[in-house]
C-alpha positions in Angstrom: 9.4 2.8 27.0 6.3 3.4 28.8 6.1 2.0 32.2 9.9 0.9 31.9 8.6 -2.2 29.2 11.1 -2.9 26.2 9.1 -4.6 23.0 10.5 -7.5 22.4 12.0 -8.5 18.8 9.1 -11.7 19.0 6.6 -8.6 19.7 8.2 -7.0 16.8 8.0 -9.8 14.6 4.2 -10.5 15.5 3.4 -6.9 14.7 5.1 -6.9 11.3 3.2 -10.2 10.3 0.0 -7.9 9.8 1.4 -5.7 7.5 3.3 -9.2 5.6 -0.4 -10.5 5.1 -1.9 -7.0 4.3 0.8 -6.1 1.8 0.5 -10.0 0.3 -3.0 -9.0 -0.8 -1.9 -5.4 -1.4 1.1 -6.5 -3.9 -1.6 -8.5 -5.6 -4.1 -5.5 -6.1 -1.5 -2.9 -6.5 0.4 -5.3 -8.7 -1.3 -7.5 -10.7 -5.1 -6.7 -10.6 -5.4 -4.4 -13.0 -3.4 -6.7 -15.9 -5.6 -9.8 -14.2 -9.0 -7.3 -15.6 -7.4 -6.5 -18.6 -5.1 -9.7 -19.8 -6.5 -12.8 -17.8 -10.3 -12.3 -17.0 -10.7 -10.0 -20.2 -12.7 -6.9 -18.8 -12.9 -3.7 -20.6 -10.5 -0.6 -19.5 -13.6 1.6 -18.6 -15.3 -0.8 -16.6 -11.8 -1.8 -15.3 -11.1 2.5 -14.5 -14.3 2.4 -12.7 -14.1 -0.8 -10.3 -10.7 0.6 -9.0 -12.0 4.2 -8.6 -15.5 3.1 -7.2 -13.8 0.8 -4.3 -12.0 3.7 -3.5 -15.3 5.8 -2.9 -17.4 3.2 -0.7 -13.9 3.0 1.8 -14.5 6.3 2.0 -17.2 5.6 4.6 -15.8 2.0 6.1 -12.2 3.4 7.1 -13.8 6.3 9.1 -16.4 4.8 10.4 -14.2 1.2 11.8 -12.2 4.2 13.0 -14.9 5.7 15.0 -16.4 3.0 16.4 -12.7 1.9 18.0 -12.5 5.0 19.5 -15.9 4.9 21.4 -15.4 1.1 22.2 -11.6 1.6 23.5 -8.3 0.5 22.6 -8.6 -2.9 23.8 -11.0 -4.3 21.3 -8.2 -3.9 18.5 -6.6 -7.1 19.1 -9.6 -9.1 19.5 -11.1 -7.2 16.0 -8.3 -8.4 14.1 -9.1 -11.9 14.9 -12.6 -12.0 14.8 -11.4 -10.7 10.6 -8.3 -12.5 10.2 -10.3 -15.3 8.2 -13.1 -13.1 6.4 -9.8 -11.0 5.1 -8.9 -14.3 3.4 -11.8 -15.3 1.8 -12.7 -12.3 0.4 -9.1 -11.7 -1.0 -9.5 -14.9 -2.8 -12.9 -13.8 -4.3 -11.1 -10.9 -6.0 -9.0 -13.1 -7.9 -11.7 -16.0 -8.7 -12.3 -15.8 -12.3 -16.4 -17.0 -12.4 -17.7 -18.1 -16.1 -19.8 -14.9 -16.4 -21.4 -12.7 -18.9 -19.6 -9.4 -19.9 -22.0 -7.4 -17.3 -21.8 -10.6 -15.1 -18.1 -10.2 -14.7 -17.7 -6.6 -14.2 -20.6 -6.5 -11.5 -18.4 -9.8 -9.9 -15.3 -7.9 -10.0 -16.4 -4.5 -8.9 -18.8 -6.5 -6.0 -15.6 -8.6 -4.7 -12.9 -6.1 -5.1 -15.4 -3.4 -3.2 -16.1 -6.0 -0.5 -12.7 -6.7 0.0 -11.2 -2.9 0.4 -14.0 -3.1 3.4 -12.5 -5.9 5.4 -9.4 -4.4 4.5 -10.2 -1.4 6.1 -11.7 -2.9 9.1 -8.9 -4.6 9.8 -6.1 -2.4 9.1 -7.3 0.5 10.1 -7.1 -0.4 13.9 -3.9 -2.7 12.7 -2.5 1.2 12.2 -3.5 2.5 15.4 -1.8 -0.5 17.2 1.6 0.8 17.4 0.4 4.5 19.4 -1.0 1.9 22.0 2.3 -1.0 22.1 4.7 1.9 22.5 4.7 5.7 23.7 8.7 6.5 23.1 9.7 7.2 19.6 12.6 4.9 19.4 10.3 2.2 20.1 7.7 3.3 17.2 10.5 3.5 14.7 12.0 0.5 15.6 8.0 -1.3 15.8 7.6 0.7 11.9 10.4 -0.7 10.5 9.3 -4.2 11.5 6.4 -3.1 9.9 7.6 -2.1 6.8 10.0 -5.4 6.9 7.1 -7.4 6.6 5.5 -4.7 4.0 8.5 -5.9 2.0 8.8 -9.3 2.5 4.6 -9.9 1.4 5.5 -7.7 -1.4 8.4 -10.0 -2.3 6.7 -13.0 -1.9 4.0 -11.8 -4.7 6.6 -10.5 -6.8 8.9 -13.5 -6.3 5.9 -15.6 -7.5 2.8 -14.4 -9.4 4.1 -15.1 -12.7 5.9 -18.5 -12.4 3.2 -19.7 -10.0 0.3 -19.0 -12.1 2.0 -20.4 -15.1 3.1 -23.8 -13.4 -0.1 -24.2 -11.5 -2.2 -23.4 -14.3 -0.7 -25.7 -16.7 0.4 -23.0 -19.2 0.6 -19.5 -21.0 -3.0 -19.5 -22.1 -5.7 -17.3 -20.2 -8.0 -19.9 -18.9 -4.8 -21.4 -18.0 -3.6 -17.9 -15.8 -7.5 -17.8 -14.5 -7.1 -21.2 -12.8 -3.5 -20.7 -11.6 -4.3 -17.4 -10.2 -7.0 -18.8 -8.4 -5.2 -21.6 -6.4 -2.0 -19.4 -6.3 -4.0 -16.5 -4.6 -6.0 -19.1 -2.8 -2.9 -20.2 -0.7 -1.7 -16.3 -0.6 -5.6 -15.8 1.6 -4.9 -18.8 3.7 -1.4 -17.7 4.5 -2.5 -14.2 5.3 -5.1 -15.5 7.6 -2.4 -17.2 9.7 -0.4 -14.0 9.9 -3.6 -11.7 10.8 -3.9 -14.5 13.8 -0.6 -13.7 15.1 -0.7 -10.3 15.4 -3.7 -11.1 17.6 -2.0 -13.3 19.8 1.9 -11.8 19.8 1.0 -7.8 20.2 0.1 -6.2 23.5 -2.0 -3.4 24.3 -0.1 -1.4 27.1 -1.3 2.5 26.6 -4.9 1.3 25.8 -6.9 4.9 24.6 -10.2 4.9 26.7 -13.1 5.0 24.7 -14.2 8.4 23.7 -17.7 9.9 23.0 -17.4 12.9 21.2 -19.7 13.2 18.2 -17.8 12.1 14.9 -17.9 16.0 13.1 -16.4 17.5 16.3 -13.8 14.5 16.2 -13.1 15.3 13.2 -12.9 19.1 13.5 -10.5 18.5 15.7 -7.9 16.6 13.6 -8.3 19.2 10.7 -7.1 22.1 13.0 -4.4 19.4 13.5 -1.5 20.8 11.0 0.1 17.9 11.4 -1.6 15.4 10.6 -2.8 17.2 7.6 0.6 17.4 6.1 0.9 13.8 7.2 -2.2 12.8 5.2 -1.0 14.7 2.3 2.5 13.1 2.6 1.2 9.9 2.5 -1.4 10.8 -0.4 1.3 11.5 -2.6 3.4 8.3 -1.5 1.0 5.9 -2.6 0.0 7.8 -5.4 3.7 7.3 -6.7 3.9 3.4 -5.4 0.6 3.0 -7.4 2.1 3.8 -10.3 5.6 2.0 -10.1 3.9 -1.2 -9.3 0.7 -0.9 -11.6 2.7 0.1 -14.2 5.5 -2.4 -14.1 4.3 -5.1 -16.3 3.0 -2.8 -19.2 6.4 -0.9 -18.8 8.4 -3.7 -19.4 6.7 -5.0 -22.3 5.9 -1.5 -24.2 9.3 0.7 -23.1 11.9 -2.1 -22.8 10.5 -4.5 -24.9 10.5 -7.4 -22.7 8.0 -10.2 -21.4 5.4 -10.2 -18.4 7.8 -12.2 -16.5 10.3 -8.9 -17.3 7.9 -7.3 -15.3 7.6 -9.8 -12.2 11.5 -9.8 -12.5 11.3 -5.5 -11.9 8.2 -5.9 -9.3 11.0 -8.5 -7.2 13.5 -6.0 -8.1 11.9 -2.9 -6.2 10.9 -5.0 -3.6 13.7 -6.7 -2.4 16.0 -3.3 -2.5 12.8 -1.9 -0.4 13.3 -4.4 2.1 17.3 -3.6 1.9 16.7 0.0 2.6 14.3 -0.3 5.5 17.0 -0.9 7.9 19.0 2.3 7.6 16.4 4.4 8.3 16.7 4.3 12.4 20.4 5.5 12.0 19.6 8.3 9.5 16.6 9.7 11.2 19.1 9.6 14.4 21.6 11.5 12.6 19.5 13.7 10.0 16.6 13.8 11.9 13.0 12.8 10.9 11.9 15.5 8.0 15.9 16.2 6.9 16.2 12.4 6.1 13.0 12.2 4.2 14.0 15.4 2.4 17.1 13.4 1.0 15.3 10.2 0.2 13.0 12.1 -2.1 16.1 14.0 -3.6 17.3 10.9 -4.6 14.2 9.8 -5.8 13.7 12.6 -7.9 17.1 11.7 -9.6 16.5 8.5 -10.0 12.8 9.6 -12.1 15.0 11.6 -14.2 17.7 9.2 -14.9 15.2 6.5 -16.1 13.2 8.9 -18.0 16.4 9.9 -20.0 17.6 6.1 -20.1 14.5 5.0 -22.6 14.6 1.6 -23.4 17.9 0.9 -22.5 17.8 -1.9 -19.8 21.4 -0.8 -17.8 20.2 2.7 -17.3 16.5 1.5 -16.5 17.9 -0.9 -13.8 20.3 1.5 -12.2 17.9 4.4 -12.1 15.5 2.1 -10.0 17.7 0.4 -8.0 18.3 3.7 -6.8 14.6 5.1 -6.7 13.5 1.7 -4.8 16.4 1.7 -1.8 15.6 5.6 -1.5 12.2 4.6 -1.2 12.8 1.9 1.0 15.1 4.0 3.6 12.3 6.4 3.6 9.0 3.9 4.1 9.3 4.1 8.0 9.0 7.8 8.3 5.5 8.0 6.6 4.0 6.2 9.8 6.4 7.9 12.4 5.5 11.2 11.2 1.8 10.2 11.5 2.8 8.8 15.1 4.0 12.4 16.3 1.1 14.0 14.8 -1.5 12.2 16.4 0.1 12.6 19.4 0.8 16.4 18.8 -3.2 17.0 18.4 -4.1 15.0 22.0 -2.8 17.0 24.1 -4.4 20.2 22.7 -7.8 18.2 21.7 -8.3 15.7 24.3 -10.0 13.6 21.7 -8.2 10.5 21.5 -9.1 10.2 18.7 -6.4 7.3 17.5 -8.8 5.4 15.8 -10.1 8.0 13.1 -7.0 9.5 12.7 -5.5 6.3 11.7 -8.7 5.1 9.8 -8.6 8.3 8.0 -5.1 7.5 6.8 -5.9 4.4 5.6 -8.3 5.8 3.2 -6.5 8.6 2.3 -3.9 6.1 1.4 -6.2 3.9 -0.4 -8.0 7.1 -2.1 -5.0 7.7 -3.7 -3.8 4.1 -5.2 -8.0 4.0 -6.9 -7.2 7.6 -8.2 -3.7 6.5 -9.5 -5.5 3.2 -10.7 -8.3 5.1 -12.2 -5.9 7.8 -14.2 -3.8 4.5 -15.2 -6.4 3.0 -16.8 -7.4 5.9 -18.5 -3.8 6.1 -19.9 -4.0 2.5 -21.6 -7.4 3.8 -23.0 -6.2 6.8 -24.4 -3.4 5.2 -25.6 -5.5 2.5 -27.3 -4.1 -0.6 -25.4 -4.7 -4.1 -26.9 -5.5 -6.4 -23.9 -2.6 -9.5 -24.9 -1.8 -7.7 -28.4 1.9 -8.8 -29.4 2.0 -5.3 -31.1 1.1 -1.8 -29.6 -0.3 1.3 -31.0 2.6 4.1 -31.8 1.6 6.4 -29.4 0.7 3.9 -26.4 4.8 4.2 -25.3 4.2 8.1 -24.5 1.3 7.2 -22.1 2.8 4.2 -20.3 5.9 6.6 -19.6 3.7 9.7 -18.7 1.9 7.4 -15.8 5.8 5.2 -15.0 7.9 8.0 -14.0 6.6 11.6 -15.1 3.3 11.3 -12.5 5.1 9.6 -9.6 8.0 12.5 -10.3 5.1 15.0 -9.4 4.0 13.0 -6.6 7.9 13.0 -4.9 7.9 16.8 -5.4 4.8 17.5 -3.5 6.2 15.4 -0.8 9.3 17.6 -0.6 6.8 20.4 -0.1 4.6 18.5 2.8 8.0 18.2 4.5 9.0 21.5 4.0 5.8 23.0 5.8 6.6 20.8 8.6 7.7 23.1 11.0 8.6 23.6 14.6 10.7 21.2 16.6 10.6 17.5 15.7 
């Protein structure tokens, strides 16, 4: 480490908190918003195409520009950013899921308004939450080992929404009926905000600063002239494009998967969401000792080998539950092995481009990240919701149109399948010595 300091597990721990709270209210949004439009607060699939792909947009200018302004301001205003949001990253999560007694037009402008609102606090928040681990740790061991903390409390917010959601909103509401599922899922995602505070407040108070970046006062296009002749961090970008375009998928598909292709209930669904999750959280571990062995890009070459079996295998099982189960067991532990390496390549690429730019530009590269990685779950969202429309959905029908089973596998496995094999080919272009 850096000035011969060892992070601590405790340091550890607090770091991986913020990604537990951010992936709480991710696993909700990812997860559950788009049948929440459709099922519970009964919005139309176009509007519901356009809310997720218009958030999208507008973070197009808050992840850069949070990004830019930590640069010029310095590294040490990071901790004390993330508490002055901690709470406003609550409340407005909790908005998203607050079912008002609109009109039609009333409740699409309240969704699109709170969900847009959101993805900006979000983005204020964990965009320098990203750039934090560049300025705890300068060795690589320690990044890895900080990342998959990280990604252990990406899984376990992930699991604790998956775990939940269904049963919670059920008993809390009373019943199966959708005013019933409106008021659950308001005071279930109202203790989920609350919760998510608290963690947001101990990353502020457990995680130290050590290699603070001093603040920077190049104008933004040269800043960011300078990360585009940055290989590196392109491919990383890319890389992590095509990863959330493919988690996008598996988790906003889940629920309509297991009712229209293996015939099941919503609560099939949760059961799947847990599923993934907790064999994510299983596989997060063994990264560190592959990535020692293998090396960085040969182990995330075989993860996504594995992952494009695993597509195949579920597309040939169908509806039968043994091969469906088995094929992502496998997808979601390669996955899971994997998740570490998306931010440890960004780590060594950002670094890469310092010495050659003299930016410091930590802040936008990280913000810029963030939105890529957000671009692509309101594209995947978008294109998802167009595949219910075109397959003529029926928001709570008990019986489907014919030709609705082709869509819901088309967006399932065959679009995150060509999501994997671009990432095989952002690896591949990753040359040079890691």
């Amino acid at each position: 480490m850096g000035n011969g300091q060892v992070l601590s597990v405790k340091e550890k721990t607090a770091y991986g908190c913020g990604d537990a709270a951010s992936n709480m209210m991710w696993g909700m949004t990812s997860s559950y918003l788009m049948y929440y439009y459709t099922d519970i607060y009964g919005l139309p699939l176009a509007a519901v195409s356009w809310i997720l792909l218009v958030a999208r947009v507008v973070d197009a200018f808050c992840d850069p520009a949070i990004g830019y302004a930590v640069d010029r301001i310095g590294g040490l205003v990071v901790p004390r950013l993330i508490r002055f949001l901690a709470i406003p990253f609550g409340i407005t999560g909790f908005l998203c899921f607050l079912a008002l007694p609109l009109s039609p037009t009333g409740k699409i402008l309240w969704a699109g308004a709170t969900y847009i609102v959101f993805g900006a606090i979000y983005s204020c928040i964990n965009t320098p939450y990203g750039a934090l681990a560049v300025m705890m740790s300068r060795s690589a061991t320690g990044r890895i080992g900080l990342n998959a903390f990280r990604m252990m409390g990406c899984q376990a917010g992930s699991l604790l929404v998956a775990l939940l959601t269904i049963p919670a909103i059920t008993w809390l509401g009373g019943g199966d009926s959708a005013a019933q599922h409106r008021y659950g899922m308001a005071v279930y995602v109202l203790a989920l905000s609350v919760l998510g505070s608290v963690l947001w407040l101990c990353v502020a108070r457990g995680c130290t600063v050590r290699h603070p970046p001093v603040p920077v006062r190049q104008a933004f296009v040269g800043t960011l002239r300078h990360l585009l002749g940055n290989r590196r961090w392109v491919l990383s970008n890319l890389l992590a494009f095509f990863y959330f375009v493919g988690q996008a998928a598996l988790f906003g598909f889940a629920l309509y998967y297991a009712r229209i292709i293996l015939g099941g209930t919503e609560q099939l669904g949760a059961n799947i969401i847990t599923l993934i999750t907790v064999l994510l959280f299983a596989g997060v571990p063994a990264c560190l000792p592959l990535a020692r062995r293998m090396g960085t890009i040969r182990s995330g070459v075989i993860c996504l080998i594995a992952q494009g079996v695993a597509y195949l295998a579920m597309a040939a099982a169908g509806a039968s539950m043994t091969g469906f189960f088995l094929s992502v067991a496998l997808l979601a532990l390669a996955q899971g092995v994997m998740s570490p390496l998306y931010y440890t390549v960004l780590a060594a690429a950002v670094d890469d481009g310092d010495p050659r730019t003299s930016t410091g530009s930590a802040g936008l590269a990280y913000s810029i990240n963030t939105w890529v990685t957000k671009l692509a779950m309101g594209l995947t969202g978008f294109v998802l919701a167009q595949f219910l429309s075109w397959g003529h959905y029926i928001e709570g029908g008990m019986t489907q149109p014919p030709d609705l089973p082709f869509w819901i596998m088309g967006g399932f496995v065959w679009l995150p399948l060509g999501a994997v094999g671009m990432q095989v080919l952002c690896l591949l272009a990753w040359r040079g010595r890691e």
